[in-house]
MMTF fields as JSON, N, C-alpha, C and O atoms, coordinates in Angstrom:
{
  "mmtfVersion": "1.0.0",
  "mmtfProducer": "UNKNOWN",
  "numBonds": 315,
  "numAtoms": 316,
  "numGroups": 79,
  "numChains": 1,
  "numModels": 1,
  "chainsPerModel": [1],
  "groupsPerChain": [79],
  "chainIdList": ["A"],
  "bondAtomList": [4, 2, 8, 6, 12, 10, 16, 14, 20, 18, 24, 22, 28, 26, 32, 30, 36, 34, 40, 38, 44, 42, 48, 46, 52, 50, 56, 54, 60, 58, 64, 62, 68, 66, 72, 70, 76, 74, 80, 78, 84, 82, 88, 86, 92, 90, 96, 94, 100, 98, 104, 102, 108, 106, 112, 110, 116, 114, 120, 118, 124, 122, 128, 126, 132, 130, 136, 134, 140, 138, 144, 142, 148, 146, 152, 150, 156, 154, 160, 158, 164, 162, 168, 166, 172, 170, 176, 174, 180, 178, 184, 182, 188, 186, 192, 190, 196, 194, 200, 198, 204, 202, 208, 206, 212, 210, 216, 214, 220, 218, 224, 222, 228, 226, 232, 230, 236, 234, 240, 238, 244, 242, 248, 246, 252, 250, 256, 254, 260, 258, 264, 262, 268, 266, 272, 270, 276, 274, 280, 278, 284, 282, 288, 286, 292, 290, 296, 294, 300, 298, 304, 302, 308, 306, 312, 310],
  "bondOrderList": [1, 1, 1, 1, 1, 1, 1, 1, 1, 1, 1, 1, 1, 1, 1, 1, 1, 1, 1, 1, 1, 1, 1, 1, 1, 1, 1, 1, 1, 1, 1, 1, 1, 1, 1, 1, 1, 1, 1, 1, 1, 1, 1, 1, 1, 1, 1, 1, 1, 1, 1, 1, 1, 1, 1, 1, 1, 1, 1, 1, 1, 1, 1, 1, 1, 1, 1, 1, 1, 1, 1, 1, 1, 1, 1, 1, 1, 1],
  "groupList": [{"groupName": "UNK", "atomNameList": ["N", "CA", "C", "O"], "elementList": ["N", "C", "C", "O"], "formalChargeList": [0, 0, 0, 0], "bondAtomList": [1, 0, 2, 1, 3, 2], "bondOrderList": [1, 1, 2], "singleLetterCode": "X", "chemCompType": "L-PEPTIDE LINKING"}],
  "groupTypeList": [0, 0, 0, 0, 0, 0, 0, 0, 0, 0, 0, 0, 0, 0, 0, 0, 0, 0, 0, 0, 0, 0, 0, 0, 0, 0, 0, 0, 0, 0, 0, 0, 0, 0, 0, 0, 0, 0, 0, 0, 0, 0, 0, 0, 0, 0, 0, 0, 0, 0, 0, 0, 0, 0, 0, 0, 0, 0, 0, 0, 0, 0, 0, 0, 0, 0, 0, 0, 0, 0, 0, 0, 0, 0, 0, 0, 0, 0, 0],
  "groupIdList": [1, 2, 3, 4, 5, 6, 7, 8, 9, 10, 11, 12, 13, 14, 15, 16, 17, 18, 19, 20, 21, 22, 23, 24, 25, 26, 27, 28, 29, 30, 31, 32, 33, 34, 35, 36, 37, 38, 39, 40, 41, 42, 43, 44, 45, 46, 47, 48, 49, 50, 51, 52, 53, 54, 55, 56, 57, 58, 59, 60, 61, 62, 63, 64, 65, 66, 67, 68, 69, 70, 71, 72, 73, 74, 75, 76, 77, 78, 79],
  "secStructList": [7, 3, 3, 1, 7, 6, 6, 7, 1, 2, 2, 2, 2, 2, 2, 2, 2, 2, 2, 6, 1, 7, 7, 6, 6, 7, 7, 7, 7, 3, 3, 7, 1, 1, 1, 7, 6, 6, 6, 1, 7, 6, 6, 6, 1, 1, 7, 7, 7, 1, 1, 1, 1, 7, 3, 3, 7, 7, 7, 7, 6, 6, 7, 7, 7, 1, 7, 5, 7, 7, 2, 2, 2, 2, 2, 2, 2, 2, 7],
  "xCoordList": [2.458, 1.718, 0.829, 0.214, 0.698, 0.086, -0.794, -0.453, -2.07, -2.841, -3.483, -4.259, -3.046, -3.863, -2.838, -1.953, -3.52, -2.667, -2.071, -2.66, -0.329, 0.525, 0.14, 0.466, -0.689, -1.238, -1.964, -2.188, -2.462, -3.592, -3.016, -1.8, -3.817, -3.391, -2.825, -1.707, -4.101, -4.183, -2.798, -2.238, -2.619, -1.254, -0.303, 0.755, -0.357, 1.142, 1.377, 2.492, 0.257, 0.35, 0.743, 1.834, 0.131, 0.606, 2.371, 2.96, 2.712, 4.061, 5.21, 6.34, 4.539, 5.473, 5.509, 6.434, 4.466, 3.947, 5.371, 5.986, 5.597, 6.376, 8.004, 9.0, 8.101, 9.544, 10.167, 11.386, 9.067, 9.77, 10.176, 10.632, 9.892, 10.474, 11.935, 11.873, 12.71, 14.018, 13.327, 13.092, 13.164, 13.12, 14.055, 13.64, 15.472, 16.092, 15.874, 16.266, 15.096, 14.472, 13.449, 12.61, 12.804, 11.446, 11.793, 12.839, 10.513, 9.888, 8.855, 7.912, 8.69, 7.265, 7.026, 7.923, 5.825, 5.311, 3.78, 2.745, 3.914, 2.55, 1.911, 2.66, 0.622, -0.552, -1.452, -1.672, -1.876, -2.441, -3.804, -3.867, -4.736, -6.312, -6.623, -7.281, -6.051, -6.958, -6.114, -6.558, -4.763, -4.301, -5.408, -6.255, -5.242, -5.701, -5.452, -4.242, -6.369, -5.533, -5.137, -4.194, -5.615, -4.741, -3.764, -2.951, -3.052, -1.492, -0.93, 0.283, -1.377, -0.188, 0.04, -0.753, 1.145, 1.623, 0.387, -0.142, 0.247, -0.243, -0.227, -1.294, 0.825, 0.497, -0.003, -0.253, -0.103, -0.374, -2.08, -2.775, -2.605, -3.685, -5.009, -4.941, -6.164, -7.077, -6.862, -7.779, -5.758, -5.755, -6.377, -6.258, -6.992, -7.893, -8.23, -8.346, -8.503, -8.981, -10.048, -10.771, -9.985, -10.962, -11.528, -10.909, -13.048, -14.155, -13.232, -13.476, -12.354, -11.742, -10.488, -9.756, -10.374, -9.0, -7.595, -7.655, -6.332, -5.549, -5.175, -5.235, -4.868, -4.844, -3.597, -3.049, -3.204, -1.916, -1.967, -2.417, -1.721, -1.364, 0.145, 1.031, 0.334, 1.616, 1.862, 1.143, 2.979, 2.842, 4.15, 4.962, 4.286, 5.32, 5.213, 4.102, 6.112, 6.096, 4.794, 4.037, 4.693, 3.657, 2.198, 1.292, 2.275, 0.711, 0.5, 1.292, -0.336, -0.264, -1.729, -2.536, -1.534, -2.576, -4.369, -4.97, -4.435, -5.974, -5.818, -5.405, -6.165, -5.825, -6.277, -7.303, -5.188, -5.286, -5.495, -5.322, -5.894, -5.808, -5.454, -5.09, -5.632, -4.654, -3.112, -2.527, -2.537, -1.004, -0.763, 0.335, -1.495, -0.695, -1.466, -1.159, -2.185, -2.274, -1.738, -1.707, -0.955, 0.215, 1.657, 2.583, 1.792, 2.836, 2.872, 3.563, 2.143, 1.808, 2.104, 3.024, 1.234, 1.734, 3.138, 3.661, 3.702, 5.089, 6.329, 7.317, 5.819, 6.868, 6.665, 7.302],
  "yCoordList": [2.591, 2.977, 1.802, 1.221, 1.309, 0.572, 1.054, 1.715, 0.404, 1.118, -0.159, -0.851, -0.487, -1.414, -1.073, -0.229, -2.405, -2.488, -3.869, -4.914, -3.696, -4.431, -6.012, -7.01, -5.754, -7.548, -8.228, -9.434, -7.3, -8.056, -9.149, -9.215, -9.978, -11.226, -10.669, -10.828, -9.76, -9.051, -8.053, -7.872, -7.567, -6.569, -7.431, -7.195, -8.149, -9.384, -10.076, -10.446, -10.227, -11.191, -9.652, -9.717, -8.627, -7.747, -7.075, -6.308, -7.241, -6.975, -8.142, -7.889, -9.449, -10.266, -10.55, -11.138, -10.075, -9.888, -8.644, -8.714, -7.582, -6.799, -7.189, -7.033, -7.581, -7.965, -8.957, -9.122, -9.782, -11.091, -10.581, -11.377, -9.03, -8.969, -7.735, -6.639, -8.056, -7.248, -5.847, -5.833, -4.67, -3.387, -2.449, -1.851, -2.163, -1.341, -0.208, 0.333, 0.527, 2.376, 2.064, 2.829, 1.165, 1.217, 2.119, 2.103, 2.794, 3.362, 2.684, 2.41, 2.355, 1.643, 2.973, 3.728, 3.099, 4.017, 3.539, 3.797, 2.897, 2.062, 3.093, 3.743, 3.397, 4.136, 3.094, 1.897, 3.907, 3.028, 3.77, 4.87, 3.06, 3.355, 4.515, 5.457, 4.425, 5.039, 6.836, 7.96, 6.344, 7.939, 9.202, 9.114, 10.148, 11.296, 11.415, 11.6, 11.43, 12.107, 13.477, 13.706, 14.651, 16.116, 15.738, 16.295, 14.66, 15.156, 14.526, 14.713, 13.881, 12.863, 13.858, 14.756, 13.653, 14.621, 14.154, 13.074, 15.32, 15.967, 14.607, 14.33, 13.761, 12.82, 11.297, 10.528, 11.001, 9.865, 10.242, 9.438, 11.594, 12.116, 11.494, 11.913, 10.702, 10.107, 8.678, 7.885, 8.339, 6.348, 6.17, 6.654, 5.35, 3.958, 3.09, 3.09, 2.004, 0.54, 0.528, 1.46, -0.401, -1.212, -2.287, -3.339, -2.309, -2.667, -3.368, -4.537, -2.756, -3.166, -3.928, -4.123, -4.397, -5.078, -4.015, -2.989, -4.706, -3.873, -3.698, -4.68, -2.584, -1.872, -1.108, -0.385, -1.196, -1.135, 0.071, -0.221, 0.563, 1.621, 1.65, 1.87, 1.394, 1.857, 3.037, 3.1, 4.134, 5.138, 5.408, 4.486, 6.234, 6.145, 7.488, 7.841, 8.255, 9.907, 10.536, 10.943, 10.53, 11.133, 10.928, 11.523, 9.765, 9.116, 7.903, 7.078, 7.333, 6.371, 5.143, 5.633, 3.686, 3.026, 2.728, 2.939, 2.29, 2.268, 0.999, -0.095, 1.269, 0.04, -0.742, -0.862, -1.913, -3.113, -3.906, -3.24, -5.429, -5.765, -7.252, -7.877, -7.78, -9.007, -8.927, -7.91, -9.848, -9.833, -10.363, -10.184, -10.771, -11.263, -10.141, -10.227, -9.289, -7.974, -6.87, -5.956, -6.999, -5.956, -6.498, -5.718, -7.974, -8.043, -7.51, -6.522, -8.122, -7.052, -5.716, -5.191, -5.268, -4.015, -3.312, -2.396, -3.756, -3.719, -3.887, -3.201, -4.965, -5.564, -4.613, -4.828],
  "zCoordList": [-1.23, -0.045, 0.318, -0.577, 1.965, 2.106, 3.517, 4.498, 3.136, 4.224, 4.801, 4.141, 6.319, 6.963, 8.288, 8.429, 9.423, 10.377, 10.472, 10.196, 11.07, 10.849, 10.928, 10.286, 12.001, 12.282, 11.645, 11.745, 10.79, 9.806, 8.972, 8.793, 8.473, 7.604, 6.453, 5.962, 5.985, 4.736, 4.216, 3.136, 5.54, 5.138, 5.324, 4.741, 5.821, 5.971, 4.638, 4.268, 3.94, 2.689, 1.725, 1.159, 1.562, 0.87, 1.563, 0.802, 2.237, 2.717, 2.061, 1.645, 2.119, 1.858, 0.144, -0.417, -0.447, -1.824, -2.342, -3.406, -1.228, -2.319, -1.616, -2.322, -0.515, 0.071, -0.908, -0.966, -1.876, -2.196, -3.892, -4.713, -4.21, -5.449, -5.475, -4.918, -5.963, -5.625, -6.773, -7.981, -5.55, -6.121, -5.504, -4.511, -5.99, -5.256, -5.054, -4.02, -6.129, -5.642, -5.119, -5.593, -4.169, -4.036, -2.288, -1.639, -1.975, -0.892, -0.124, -0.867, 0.924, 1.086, 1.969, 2.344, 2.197, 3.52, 3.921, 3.307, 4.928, 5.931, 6.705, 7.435, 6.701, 6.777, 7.861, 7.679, 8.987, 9.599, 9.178, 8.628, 9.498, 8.866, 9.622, 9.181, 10.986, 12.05, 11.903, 12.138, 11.412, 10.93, 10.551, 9.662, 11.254, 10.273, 9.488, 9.354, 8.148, 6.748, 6.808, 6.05, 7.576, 7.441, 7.666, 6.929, 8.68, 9.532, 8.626, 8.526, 7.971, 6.158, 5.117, 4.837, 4.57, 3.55, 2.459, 2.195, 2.053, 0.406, -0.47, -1.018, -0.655, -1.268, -0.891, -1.82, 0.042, 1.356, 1.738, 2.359, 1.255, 1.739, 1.008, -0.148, 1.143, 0.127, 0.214, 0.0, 0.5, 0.461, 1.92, 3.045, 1.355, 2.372, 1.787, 0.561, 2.648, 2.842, 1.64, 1.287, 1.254, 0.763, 1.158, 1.002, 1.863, 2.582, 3.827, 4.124, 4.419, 5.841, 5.923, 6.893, 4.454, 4.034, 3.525, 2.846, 4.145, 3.915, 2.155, 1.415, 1.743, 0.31, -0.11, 0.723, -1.11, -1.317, -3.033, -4.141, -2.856, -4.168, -4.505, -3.679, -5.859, -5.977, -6.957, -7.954, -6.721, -6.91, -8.269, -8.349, -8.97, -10.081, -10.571, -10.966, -10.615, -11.373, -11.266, -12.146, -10.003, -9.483, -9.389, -8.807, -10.245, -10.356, -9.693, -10.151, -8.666, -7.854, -9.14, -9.93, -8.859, -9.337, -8.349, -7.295, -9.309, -8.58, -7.599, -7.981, -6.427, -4.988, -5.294, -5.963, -4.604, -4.639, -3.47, -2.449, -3.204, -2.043, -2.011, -1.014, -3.398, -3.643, -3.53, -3.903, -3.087, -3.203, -4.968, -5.494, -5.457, -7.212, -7.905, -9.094, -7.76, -8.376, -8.287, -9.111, -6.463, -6.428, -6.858, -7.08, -6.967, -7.694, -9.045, -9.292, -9.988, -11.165, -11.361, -11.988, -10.765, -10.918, -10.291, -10.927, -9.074, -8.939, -10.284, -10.546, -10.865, -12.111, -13.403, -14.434]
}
C-alpha cells in the first residue's frame, strides 16, 4: 500500500523502489491522501502519510509493516 499523490518526488522514488524488484504475487494499491478513509476497504483503512511525504506499508498474511518513506527501507522490507 502506498499513500501519496502520483506526482510527488517521494512516491515516484517509492514506485520505482518496488517496480525495480521482480515480485510476481505482489499487489500494489495507491491511496491518494485526500481519499476518505470510510469509502476504503477495512484493510486500506488507517494508512497515511508521514509528515506530508509519500508512505508505503507493506502488507503479508494479514499483517501490514510499520510505514515507510525511504525507498532502501521499502526495498528491505519487500525482500
Amino acid at each position: 500500500v502506498v499513500v501519496g499523490r502520483e506526482e510527488e518526488p517521494t512516491m515516484l522514488r517509492l514506485l520505482d523502489a518496488i517496480n525495480a524488484l521482480y515480485l510476481p504475487n505482489k499487489t500494489l494499491q495507491l491511496i491518494s491522501p485526500d481519499e476518505p478513509s470510510e469509502k476504503l476497504p477495512a484493510p486500506l483503512q488507517g494508512k497515511g502519510q508521514i509528515d506530508g511525504n509519500a508512505t508505503a506499508y507493506v502488507c503479508h498474511n494479514y499483517t501490514c509493516s510499520a510505514p515507510v518513506t525511504e525507498p532502501g527501507k521499502l526495498e528491505e522490507l519487500l525482500k
